[in-house]
C-alpha positions in Angstrom: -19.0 -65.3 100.7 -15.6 -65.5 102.8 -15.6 -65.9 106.6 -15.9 -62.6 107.5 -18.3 -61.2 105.1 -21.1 -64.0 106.5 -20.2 -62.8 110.3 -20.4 -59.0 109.6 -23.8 -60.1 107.8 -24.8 -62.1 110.7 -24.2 -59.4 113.4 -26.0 -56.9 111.2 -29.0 -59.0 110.9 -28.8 -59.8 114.9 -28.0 -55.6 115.4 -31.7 -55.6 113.6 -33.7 -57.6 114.9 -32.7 -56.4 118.3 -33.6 -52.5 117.2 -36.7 -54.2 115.7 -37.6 -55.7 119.5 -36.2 -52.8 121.2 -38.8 -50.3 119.4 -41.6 -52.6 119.9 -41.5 -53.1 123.4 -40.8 -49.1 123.9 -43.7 -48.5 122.1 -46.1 -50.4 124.3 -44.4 -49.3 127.8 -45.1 -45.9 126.4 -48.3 -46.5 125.4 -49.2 -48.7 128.9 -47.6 -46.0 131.0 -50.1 -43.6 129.3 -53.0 -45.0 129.9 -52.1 -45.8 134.1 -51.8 -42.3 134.3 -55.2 -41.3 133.3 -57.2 -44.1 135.3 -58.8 -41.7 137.4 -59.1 -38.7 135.5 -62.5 -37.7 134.1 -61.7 -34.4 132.2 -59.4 -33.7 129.5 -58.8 -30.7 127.4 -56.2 -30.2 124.4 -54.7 -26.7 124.0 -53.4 -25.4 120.7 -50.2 -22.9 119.5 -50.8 -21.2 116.3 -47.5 -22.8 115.3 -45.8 -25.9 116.6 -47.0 -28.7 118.8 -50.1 -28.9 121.1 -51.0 -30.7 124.4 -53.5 -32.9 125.6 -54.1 -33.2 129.3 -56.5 -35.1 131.7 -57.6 -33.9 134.7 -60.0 -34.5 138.0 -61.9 -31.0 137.3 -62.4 -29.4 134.1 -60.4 -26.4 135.9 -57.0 -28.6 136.2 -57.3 -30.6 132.6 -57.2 -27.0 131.0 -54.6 -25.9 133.3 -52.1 -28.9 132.2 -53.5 -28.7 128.4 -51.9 -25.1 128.2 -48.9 -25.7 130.5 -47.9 -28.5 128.0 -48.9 -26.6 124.8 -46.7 -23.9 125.8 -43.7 -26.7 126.9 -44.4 -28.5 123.6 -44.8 -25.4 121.2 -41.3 -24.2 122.7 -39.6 -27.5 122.1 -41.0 -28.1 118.1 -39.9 -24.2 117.2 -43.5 -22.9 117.5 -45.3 -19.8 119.2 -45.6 -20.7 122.9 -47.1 -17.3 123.9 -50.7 -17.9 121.6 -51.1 -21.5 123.3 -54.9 -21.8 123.9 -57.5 -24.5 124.8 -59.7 -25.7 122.2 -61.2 -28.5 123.5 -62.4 -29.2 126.8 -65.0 -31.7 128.4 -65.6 -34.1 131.3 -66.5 -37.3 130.9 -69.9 -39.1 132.3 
């Protein structure tokens, strides 16, 4: 290998393992950030599109968990190229 084959090798490895890091730790913040937000919550309800994405939602009352299910479903179903306007809750239950 000449000089500058070894350092472009070298960089690419370090430009790697970096990414590799990078999406690891993104990963957990996501998942930690995720979790704080539904400490309190004891209701949750998931809303459905007949085509595209869904959305999950907790909730303090059973009322506001479907409420934020079928705003996000109908933000979520918009964004993946789905039907936005035939969004509706599926699932929804408090816990004990």
């Amino acid at each position: 290998m000449t000089g500058t084959q070894c350092s472009s090798w070298v960089l690419l490895s370090l430009l790697a393992i970096n990414l590799a890091l990078t999406a690891g730790c993104a990963g957990k913040a996501a998942t930690a950030r995720y979790s704080a937000s539904n400490t309190g919550s004891a209701c949750y309800a998931k809303a459905l599109p007949t085509v595209g994405e869904g959305g999950l939602a907790w909730g303090d009352s059973l009322s506001m968990a479907r409420k934020k299910s079928l705003d996000n479903c109908i933000r979520y179903a918009g964004r993946s190229g789905g039907t936005p306007d035939t969004c509706q809750v599926v699932l929804a239950q408090c816990r004990h």
